[in-house]
FIDO-579152 format. One record per residue (C-alpha): x, y, z; residue number from 0. Coordinates in steps of 0.1 Angstrom, whole numbers. Example, Ala and Ser with C-alpha at 12.3 -4.5 7.8 and 13.67 -1.06 7.14 Angstrom:
residues 2
123_-45_78_0
137_-11_71_1
END
This chain:
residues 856
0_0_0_0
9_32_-10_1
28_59_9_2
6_86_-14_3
-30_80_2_4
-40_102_-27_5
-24_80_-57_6
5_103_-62_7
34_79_-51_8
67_87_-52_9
83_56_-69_10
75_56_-106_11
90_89_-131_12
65_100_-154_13
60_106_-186_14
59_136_-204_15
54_144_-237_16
67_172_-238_17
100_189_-232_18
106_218_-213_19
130_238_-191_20
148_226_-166_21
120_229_-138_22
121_203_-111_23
101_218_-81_24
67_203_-95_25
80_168_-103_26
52_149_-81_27
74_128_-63_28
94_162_-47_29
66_183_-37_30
66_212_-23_31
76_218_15_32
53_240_37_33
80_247_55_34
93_262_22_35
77_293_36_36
81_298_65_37
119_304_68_38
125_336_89_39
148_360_63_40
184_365_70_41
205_391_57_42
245_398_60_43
254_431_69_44
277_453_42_45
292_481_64_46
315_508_47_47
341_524_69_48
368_544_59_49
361_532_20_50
371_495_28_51
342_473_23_52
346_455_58_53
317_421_61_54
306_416_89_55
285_386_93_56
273_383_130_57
237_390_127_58
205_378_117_59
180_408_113_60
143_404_103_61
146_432_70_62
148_412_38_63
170_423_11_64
150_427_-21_65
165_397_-33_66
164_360_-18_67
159_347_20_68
185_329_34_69
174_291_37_70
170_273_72_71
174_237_59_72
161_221_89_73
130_244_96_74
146_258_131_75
136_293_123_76
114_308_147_77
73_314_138_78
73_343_155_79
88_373_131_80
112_391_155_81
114_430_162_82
127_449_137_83
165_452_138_84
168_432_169_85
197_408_162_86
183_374_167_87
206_342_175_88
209_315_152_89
199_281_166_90
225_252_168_91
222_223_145_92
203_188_163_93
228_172_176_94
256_197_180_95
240_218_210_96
256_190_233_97
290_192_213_98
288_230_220_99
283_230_263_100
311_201_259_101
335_221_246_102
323_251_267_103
330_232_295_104
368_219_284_105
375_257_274_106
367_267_308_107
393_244_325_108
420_247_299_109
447_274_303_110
438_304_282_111
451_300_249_112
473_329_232_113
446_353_213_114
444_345_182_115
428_364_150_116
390_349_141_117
388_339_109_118
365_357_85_119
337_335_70_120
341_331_29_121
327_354_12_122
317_352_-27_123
310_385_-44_124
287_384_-77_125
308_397_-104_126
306_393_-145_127
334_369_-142_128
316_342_-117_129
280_346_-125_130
279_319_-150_131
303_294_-127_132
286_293_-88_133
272_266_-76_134
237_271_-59_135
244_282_-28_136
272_309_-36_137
251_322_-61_138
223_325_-36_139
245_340_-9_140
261_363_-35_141
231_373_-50_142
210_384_-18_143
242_400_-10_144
244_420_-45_145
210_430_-44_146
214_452_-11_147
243_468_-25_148
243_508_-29_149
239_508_-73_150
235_469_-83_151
244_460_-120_152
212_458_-135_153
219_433_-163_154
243_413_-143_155
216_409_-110_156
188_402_-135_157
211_369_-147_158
220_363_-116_159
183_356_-109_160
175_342_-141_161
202_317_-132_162
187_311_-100_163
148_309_-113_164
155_281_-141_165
186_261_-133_166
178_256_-93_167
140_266_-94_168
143_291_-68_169
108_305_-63_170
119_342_-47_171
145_347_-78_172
116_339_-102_173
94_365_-88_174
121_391_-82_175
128_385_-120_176
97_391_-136_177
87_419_-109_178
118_436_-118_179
119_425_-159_180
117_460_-184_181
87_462_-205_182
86_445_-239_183
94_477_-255_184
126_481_-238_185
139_450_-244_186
156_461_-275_187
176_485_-267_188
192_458_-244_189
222_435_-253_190
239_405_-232_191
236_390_-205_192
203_415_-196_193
188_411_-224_194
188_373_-221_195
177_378_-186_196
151_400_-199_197
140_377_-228_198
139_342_-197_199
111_367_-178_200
88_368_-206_201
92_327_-206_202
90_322_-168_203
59_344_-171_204
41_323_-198_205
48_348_-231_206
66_321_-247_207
58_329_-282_208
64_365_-282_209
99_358_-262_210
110_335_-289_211
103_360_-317_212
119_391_-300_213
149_370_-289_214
151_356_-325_215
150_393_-335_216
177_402_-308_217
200_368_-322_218
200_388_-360_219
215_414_-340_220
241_404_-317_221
256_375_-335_222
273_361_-306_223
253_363_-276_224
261_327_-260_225
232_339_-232_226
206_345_-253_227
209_311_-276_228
208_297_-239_229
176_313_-228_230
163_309_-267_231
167_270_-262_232
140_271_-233_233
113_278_-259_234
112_251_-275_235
94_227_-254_236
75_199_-279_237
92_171_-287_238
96_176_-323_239
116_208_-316_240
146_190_-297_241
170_192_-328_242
161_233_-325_243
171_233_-293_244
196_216_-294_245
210_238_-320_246
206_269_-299_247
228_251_-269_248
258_248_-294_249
258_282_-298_250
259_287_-263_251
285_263_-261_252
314_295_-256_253
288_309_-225_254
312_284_-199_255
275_279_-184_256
272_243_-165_257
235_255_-175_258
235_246_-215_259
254_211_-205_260
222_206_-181_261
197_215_-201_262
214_192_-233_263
218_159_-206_264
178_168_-202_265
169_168_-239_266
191_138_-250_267
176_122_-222_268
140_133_-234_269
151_128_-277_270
171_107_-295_271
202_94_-276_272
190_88_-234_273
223_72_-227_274
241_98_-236_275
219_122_-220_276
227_100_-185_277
262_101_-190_278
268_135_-199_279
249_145_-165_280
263_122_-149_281
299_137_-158_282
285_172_-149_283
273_161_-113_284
310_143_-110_285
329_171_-118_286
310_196_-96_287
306_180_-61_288
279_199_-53_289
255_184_-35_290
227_204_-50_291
237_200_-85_292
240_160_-78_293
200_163_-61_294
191_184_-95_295
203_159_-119_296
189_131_-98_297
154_147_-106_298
163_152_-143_299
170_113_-144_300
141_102_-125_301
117_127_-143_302
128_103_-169_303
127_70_-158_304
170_65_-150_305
173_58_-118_306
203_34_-118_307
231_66_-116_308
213_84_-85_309
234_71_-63_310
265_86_-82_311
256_114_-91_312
248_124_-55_313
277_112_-43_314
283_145_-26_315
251_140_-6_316
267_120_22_317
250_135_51_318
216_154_61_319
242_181_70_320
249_190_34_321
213_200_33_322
224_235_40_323
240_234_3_324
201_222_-14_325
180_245_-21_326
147_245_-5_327
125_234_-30_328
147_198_-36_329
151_191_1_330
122_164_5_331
141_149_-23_332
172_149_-15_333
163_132_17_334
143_107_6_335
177_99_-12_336
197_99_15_337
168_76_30_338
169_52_2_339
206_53_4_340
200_42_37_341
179_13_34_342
205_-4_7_343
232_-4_34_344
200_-20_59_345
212_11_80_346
172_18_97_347
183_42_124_348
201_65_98_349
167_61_76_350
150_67_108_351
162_98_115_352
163_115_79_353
130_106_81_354
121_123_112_355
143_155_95_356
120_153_62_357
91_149_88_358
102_182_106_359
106_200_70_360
70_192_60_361
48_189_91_362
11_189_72_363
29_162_44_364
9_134_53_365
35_114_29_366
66_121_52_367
46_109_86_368
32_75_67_369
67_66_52_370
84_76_87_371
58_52_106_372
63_28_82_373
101_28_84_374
95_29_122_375
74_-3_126_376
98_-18_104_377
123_-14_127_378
105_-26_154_379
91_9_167_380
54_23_173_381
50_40_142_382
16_40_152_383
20_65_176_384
37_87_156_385
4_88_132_386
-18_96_160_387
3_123_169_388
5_138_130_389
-37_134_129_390
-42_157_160_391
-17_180_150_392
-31_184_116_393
-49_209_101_394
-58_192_73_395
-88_173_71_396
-76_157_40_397
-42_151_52_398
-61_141_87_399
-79_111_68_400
-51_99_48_401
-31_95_84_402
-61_76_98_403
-63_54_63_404
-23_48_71_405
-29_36_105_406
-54_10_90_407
-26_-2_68_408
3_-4_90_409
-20_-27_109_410
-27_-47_82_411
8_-50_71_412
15_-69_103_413
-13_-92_98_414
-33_-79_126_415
-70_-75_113_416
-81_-69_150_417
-58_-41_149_418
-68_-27_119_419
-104_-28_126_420
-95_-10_158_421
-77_16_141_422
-106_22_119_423
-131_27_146_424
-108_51_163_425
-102_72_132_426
-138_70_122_427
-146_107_134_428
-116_117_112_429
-125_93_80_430
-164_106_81_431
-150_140_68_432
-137_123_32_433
-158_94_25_434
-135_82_-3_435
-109_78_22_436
-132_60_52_437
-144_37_22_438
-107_30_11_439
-97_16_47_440
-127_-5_48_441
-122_-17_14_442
-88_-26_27_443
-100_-50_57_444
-126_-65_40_445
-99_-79_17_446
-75_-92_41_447
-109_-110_52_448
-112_-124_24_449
-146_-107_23_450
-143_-97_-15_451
-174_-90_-24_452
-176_-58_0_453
-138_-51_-10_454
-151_-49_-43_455
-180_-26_-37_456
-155_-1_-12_457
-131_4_-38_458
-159_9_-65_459
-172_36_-45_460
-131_47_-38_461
-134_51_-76_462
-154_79_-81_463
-133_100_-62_464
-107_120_-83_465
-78_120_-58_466
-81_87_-51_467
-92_71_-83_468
-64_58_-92_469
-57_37_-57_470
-90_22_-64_471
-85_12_-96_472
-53_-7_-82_473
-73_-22_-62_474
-98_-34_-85_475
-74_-49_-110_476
-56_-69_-82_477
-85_-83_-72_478
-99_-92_-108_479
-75_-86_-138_480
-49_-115_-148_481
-25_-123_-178_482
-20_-92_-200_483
-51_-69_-184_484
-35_-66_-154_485
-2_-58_-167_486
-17_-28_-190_487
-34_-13_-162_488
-7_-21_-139_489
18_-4_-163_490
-9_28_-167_491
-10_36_-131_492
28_31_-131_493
32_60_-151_494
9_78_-127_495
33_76_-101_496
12_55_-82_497
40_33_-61_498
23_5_-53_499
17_-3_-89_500
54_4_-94_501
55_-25_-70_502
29_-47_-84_503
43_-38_-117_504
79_-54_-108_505
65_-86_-95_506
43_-91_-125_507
72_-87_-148_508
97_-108_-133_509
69_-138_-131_510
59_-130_-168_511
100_-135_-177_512
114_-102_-178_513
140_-98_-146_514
159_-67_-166_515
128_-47_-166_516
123_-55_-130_517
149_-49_-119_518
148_-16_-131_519
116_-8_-115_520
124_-22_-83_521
157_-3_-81_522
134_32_-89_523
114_21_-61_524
145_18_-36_525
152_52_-41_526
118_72_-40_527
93_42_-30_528
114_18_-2_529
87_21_21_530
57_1_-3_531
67_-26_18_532
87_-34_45_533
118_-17_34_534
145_-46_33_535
121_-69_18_536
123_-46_-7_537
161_-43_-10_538
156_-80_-9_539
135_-87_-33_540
158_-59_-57_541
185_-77_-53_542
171_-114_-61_543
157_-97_-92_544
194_-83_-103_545
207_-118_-98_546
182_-131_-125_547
186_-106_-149_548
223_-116_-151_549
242_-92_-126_550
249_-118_-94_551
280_-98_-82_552
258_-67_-79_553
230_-86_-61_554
255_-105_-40_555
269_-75_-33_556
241_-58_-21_557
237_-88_2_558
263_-87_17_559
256_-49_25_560
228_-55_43_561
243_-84_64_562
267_-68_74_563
245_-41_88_564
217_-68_100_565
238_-98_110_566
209_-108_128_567
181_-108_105_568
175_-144_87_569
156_-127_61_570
186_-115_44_571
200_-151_50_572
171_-169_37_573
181_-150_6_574
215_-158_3_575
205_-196_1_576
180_-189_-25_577
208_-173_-45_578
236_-200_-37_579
209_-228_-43_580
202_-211_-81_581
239_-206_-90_582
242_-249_-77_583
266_-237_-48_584
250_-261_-25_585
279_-260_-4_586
275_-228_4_587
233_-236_11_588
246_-260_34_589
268_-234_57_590
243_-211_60_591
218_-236_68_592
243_-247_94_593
244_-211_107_594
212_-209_114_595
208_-245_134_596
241_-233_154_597
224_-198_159_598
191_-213_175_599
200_-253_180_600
166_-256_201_601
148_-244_167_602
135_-281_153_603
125_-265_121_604
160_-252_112_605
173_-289_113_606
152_-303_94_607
157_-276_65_608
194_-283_70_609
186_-318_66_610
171_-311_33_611
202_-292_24_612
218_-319_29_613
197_-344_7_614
201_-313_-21_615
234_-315_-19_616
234_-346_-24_617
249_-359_8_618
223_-384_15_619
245_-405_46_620
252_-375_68_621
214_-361_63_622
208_-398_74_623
229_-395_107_624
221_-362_114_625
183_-371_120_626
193_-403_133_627
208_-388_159_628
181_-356_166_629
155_-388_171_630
177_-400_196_631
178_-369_214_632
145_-359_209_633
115_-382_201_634
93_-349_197_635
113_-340_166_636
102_-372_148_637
74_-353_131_638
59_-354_96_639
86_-331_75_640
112_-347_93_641
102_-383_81_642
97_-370_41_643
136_-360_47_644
148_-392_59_645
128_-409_31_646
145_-386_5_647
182_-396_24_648
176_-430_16_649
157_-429_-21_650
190_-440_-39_651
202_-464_-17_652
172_-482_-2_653
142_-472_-21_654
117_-496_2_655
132_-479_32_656
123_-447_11_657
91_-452_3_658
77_-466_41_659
91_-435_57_660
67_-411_29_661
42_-431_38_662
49_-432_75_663
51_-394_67_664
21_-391_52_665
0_-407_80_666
9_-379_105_667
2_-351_77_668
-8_-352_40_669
15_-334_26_670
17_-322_-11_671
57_-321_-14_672
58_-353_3_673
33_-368_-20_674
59_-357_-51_675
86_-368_-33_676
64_-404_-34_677
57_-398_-68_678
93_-392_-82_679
108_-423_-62_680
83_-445_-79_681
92_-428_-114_682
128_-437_-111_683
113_-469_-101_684
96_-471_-135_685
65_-477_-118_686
48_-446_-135_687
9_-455_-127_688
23_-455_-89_689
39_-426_-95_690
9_-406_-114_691
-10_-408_-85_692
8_-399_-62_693
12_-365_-83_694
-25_-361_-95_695
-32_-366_-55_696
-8_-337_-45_697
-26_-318_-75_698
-56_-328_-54_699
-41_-310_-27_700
-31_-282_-39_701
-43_-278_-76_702
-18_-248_-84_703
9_-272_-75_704
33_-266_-103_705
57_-289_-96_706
38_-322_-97_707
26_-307_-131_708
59_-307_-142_709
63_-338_-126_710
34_-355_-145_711
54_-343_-178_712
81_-358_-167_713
65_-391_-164_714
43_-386_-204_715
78_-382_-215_716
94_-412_-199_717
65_-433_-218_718
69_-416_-247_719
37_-395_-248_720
56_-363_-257_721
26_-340_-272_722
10_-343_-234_723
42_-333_-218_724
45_-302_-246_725
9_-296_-230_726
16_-298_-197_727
48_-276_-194_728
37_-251_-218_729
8_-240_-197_730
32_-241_-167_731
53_-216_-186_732
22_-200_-194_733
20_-188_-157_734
52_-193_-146_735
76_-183_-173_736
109_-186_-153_737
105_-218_-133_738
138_-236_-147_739
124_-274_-141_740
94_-268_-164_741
122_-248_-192_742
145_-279_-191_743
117_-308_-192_744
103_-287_-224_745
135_-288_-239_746
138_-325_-234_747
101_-328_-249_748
111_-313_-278_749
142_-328_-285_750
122_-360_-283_751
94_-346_-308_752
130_-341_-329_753
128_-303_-329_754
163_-295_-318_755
159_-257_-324_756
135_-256_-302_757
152_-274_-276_758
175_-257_-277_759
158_-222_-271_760
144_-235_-242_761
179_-249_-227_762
196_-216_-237_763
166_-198_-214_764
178_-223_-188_765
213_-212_-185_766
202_-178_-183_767
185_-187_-151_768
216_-214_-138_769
243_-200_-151_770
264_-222_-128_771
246_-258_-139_772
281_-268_-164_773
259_-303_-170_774
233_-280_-188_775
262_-262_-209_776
275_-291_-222_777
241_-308_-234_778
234_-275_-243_779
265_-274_-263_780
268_-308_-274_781
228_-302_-287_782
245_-273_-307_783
272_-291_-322_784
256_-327_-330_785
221_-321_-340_786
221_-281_-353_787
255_-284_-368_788
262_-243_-350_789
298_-249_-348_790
302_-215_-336_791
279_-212_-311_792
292_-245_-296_793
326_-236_-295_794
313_-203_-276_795
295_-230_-248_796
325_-251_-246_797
345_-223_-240_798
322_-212_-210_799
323_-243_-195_800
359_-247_-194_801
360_-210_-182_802
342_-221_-150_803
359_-260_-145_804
394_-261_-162_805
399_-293_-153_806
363_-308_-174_807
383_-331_-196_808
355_-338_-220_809
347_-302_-227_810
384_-306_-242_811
377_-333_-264_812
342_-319_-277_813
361_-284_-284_814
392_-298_-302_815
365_-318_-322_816
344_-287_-331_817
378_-266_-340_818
389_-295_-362_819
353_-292_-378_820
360_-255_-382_821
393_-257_-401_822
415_-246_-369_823
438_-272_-370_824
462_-253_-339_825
429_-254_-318_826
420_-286_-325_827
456_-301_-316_828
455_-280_-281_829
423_-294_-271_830
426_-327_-278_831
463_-330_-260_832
444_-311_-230_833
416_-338_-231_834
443_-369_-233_835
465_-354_-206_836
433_-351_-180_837
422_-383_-194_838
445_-403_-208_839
423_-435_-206_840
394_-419_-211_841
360_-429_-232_842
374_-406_-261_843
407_-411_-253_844
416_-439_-284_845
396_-415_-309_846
414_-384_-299_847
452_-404_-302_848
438_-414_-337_849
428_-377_-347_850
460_-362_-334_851
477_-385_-357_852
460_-378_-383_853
469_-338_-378_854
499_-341_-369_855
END
């Protein structure tokens, strides 16, 4: 469930069609801080004595300058305006008021140091030769400071602002601009850098058109205004007018403005060529190490759907501290980075506590309090309480009902309907007020009750509501749209920036195949969206998704983040196995499974899964004596699961034994998985009616059951009825379209049916997904080479295989035999030496002597 009550989540970009400035204050998932205005002004004092300009920077007075208000990043400015020019002490930073009585205290008791000289603070003076090089805050700073000054530049205060207005979307330098911009009429008798200025207030103001035509007028005139092409390339906004654009920035190019390189990442991103559009911004945000920049070009890529170089790109963003260098109206965003930034390392204090900072900075954003009570119960705190304190402090009745809709949720989240329902009740005074909102909540319980019918009917009424429309219509497709519907709808509200469709979205597409794609979504969502869900199922989930779209070393290293942060938490270990177990490292299943027996050795459960580790590892005697021995010590532990392990420890060696401890198994519990396990014992057996009902009775069981579908192929194939296996698997796939057992029986199926090609399509799918399984290379390979005659591709396979086990001799012999096929005599002759030396008695070992003869 959504973080946006109102269906304006955070996690998915969207998508425009059309191009325009650089403007990132109204992107929906950065909006707008209240506390945006409410910072108390701050001006620096310019005192003249004896005609040396002497700064003096020691007090904070309530007169504004006519240009910007100095930003309070953390909204400690008082709400009571003080007294006209009574200096008014700036508040420490959280955190460093302690630091500041500590070292009070050790001054007092040290000997008195010699005097020393203070330091003057930096100061940057606004000049013609800087104006087009500061960084945000300096060009703030030195703006404010300009416009107090006795007789102000007029052209070069005016760019200043215009700088300030469409590169860092500073609302007060937008309105100073226009307020201050010449009339229309007196625009031509301006030239440079003013008249630029001049020509960017009639865009800010809407006069588009006109600006265009008199600054195309103005470009006949002065040849080489680099400023003007700039401000000229901010009219064309559609689309089809990129290439103009674009035109207009390389004659800007001499300007030296960081500006043109901005706005031409934006419009690469937004035309023709996105990648390089990423990695020209991305250079820009590297070479700068502004934090602000880095936070600006991390909107730019999100407003376009590349998240995957936020986190370099705001590299410099390492600390809520650098918040004083953002400007104001990319502060909720910048902390929801940090935030996200966070949650990859599994670091839930530090995401905490930005949080509660982004929480402070927007106190009527119901979105900050949900995802900080969310991130709180995640981390084991009442983030309840924290919502009930938000809904009587609000004043809001809106943002009053979506808190009470949250607290319905977070309930529900922990599987507490009792809760829920409670929460409901309590917040009913406050739901009454916006019906959609009361009906959404109770649409909500009624479907963890299973009570669809009446979640169907609240979310119908949820529907006709316009903020909320689209949370309803989320709703209704997850409760009836399958197959290709509910992907089109899933992907429409995705681009609504709804984030729990961004969620939804990224399951659907991994199922349906596509791990690349979501991937991508679910990494979008760990920047801007982490708290759809618990937050490190998230990350989890992320990084199992990377490891299937063919980047393990990034997923494993994102593992290994968060376990070194969460050493504790057998989530993130319960994911490691499922990796190892995929790449075939059951050695590695095995340790952790050990791990976790040593961690808790009371825990019953936890040995019998190591048992099974065991049995999948194929170490059948020591599962064997390891529950051996737990009977012995505990006659309790002798259960149902326990028994369908023991059976499986002794399939290969005493398949009787086996099959009396399934059944022995199956008379304390019916168990589906124990019923296949039945069913595949009497398949290797041969005894397939045995074995077909022992599957079509777990089908019984659980008619979903894919695996004794898969199963029940299996055993058509074995007797030769390949078109009913074909059946079977392909409407597994149907559903499933990445389950590896169901890819490699089809490819067996249609290698029976004698459609290698096929075959092997469906083996090279299974590699994808075990990359590690070197059995499946070489039939894969030896598929290629015998029946396809694609020497090429084989030689590729072989290659991989010996890659990953040098010491493989028959990958040798098959390789030298394919190089020999493809004329490469010296290939051939290496090979084939490498197989006889590994194998010098080997199966092949006679015909590779013979062939090495023959070549030599």
């Amino acid at each position: 469930m959504s973080a946006d009550i109102d269906g304006q989540g955070s996690a998915a970009a969207p998508h425009p069609s059309d191009v325009g400035p650089i403007q990132t204050g109204e992107h929906p998932t950065v909006p707008r801080s209240s506390a945006e205005t409410q910072r108390k002004p701050n001006i620096t004092l310019l005192v003249v004595l004896g005609g040396v300009l002497v700064v003096v920077v020691a007090a904070v007075v309530s007169t504004p300058f006519v240009g910007l208000q100095l930003w309070d990043p953390l909204g400690l400015a008082q709400s009571v305006e003080p007294q006209s020019g009574e200096p008014q002490p700036r508040e420490p930073l959280p955190g460093k008021a302690s630091q500041a009585q500590a070292k009070a205290k050790a001054k007092e008791s040290a000997p008195s140091p010699e005097p020393q000289q203070a330091s003057e603070p930096k100061v940057v003076m606004l000049s013609e030769a800087n104006v087009d090089s500061l960084g945000y805050v300096d060009l703030r700073e030195a703006t404010t400071t300009y416009a107090a000054s006795a007789a102000p530049n007029r052209g070069l205060l005016a760019w200043a602002r215009y700088r300030l207005a469409v590169t860092y979307d500073d609302k007060q330098a937008r309105e100073a601009l226009i307020a201050a911009a010449p009339k229309k009429s007196e625009i031509n008798k301006l030239e440079g850098r003013e008249a630029a200025a001049a020509i960017g207030a009639l865009v800010l103001s809407g006069k588009v058109q006109p600006a265009r035509k008199l600054g195309e007028k103005l470009q006949r005139r002065f040849k080489n205004s680099p400023h003007l092409a700039y401000v000229l390339s901010t009219t064309f906004s559609k689309r089809p007018e990129i290439g103009k654009a674009l035109k207009q920035l390389d004659r800007a190019k001499e300007s030296g403005l960081i500006d043109v390189e901005l706005r031409r990442g934006q419009l690469l991103l937004q035309g023709h060529n996105p990648d390089a559009g990423v990695m020209l911004l991305t250079k820009l945000a590297a070479a700068s190490h502004e934090a602000d920049l880095g936070v600006l070009i991390a909107n730019i890529l999100i407003e376009n759907g590349r998240t995957e170089e936020i986190e370099t790109v705001t590299a410099a963003l390492t600390t809520a501290a650098t918040l004083e260098d953002v400007a104001p109206v990319r502060s909720d965003l910048a902390l929801q980075i940090l935030i996200g930034s966070n949650l990859r390392l599994g670091d839930l204090d530090a995401a905490i506590a930005n949080a509660v900072k982004r929480h402070k900075l927007s106190l009527q954003s119901a979105n900050a309090t949900i995802d900080l009570a969310r991130l709180q119960q995640a981390a084991g705190q009442d983030g309840d309480a924290t919502l009930k304190a938000a809904i009587g402090q609000a004043t809001d009745a809106t943002a009053a009902a979506d808190l009470a809709a949250a607290r319905v949720e977070l309930a529900l989240r922990k599987g507490d309907t009792a809760l829920a329902t409670k929460a409901f009740e309590e917040g009913d005074e406050v739901l009454s007020k916006k019906e959609a909102r009361q009906k959404l909540a109770e649409g909500w319980i009624a479907k963890q009750n299973g009570q669809m019918a009446a979640a169907k009917k609240a979310f119908t009424a949820v529907a006709r509501s316009k903020t909320l429309a689209s949370r309803a219509h989320l709703e209704q497709a997850l409760l009836s749209d399958t197959g290709g519907s509910l992907l089109k709808k899933l992907t429409e509200l995705d681009k609504q920036g709804l984030a729990d469709a961004t969620y939804h979205l990224a399951r659907t597409v991994k199922r349906r195949g596509n791990a690349k794609g979501a991937a991508d979504l679910y990494g979008r969502l760990v920047v801007l969206g982490a708290t759809v869900i618990d937050p490190i199922d998230l990350v989890l989930e992320w990084a199992d998704t990377m490891a299937l779209a063919g980047e393990p070393d990034l997923a494993q290293k994102q593992i290994e983040a968060l376990r070194a942060k969460r050493p504790e938490d057998e989530r993130i270990v319960a994911q490691m196995i499922t990796m190892a177990a995929r790449a075939g490292d059951t050695a590695t299943v095995v340790n952790l499974h050990r791990a976790l027996v040593e961690a808790k050795p009371a825990d019953i459960d936890r040995k019998i899964r190591f048992a099974a580790a065991l049995n999948d590892a194929g170490d059948f005697m020591q599962a064997q004596q390891f529950l051996d021995d737990l009977f012995k010590a505990n006659k309790e532990a002798r259960n149902a699961a326990a028994l369908a392990q023991l059976g499986r420890a002794w399939v290969t060696r005493e398949p009787f034994r086996a099959k009396e401890l399934f059944n022995e198994s199956l008379s304390l519990k019916e168990n589906v998985g124990t019923y296949v396990l039945l069913g595949e014992l009497e398949a290797g057996r041969e005894k397939f009616k045995e074995a077909k009902k022992a599957f079509e009775k777990a089908l019984s069981l659980n008619p979903q059951l894919t695996g004794a579908q898969i199963q029940l192929a299996r055993v058509a194939i074995a007797e030769g009825s390949l078109p009913e296996a074909v059946k079977r698997l392909e409407k597994v796939l149907g559903k499933d379209p990445t389950n590896y057992d169901a890819i490699l029986s089809l490819g067996d199926a249609y290698l029976g049916l004698s459609r290698p090609a096929d075959s092997a399509v469906q083996y090279e799918i299974a590699v994808t997904l075990r990359p590690g399984n070197l059995d499946l290379l070489m039939k894969l390979a030896l598929l290629q080479l015998q029946r396809l005659a694609r020497t090429d591709e084989a030689i590729t396979t072989l290659q991989k295989v010996i890659t990953r086990d040098p010491e493989r001799s028959v990958a040798y012999y098959h390789l030298g035999m394919a190089m020999k096929d493809n004329g490469n005599t010296v290939g051939a002759v290496t090979n084939l030496q490498k197989y006889l030396d590994l194998a010098p008695d080997g199966e092949w070992a006679p015909d590779a002597k013979k062939i090495l003869d023959d070549l030599n």
